[in-house]
N, C-alpha and C positions, 0 to 999 in steps of 0.2 A: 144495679140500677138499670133500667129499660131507657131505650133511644124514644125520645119525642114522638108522637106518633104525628107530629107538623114534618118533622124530619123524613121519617120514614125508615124503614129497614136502611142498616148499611151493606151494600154492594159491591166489589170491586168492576167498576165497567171495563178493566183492561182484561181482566177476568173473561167477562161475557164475551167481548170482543173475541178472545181466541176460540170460545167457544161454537159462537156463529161464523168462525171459518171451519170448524169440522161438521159432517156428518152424525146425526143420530144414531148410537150405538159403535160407530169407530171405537178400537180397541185403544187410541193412543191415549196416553196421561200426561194430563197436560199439568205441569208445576207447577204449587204454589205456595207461599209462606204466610199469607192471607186466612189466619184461622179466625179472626171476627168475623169475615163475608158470610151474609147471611145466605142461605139456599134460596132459590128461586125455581117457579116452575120449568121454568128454559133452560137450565139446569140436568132435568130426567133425561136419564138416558148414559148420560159420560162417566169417563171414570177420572177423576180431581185425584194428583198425588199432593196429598197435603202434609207440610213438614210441620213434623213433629221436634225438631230440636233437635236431629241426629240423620234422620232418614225421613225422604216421603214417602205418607203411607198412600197408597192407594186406596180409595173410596168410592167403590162406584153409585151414583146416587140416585135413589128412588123413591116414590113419590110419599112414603111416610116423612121423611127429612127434609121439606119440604116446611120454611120458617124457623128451623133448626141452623148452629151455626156450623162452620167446617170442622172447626177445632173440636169439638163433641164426639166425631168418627175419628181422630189419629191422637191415641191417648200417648201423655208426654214422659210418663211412667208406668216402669213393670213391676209388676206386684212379685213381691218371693216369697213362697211358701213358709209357712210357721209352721216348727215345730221339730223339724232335726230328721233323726234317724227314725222315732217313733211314727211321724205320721205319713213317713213314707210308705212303713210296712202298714200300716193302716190303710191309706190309699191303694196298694197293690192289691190290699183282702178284698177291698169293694170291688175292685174292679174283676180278681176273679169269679166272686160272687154275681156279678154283673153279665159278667160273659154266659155262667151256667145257669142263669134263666133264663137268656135269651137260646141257650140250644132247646132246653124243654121246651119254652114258647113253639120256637121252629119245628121240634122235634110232637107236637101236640096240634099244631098245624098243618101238618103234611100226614097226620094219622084222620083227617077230618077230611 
């Protein structure tokens, strides 16, 4: 269900507060556990470590993400491969496969 549009996006302003103490594109990440906080334009440029339930993830944030919320970029689960021993060797074939057309490409490239 969506917030009021009387209400407004929800924001953390202790959030923004540290935010407008740092510098545009400063490298530092600044914590948070706030993954409802909606993205805001004032926002672009930083990088939000937002926790996921175990660690925070770093997200640096740019202007597509922008009415997006925080939680969306630091997912709170890892996916594990299906399938065992078989889709391993499967995976490995692609990816050899993978590699020897990108040398033709290269190699078809450099003949041009």
């Amino acid at each position: 269900m969506s917030r009021s549009l009387k209400k407004g996006p929800y924001i953390n302003e202790r959030l923004l507060k540290k935010l407008h103490n740092l510098k545009p594109g400063d490298k530092t990440v600044v914590k948070t556990w706030d993954r409802a906080c909606s993205i805001t334009p004032e926002m672009i440029g930083f990088t939000i470590g937002v926790h996921n339930g175990r660690v925070h993830t770093p997200v640096l944030i740019v202007e597509n993400m922008i009415g997006h919320k925080l939680g969306e970029f630091s997912p709170t689960r890892k996916f594990v491969t299906h399938g065992g021993k078989m889709a391993k060797e499967e995976a490995k074939a692609a990816a050899v496969k993978e590699a020897e057309s990108r040398v033709k490409a290269q190699a078809a490239a450099e003949k041009k």
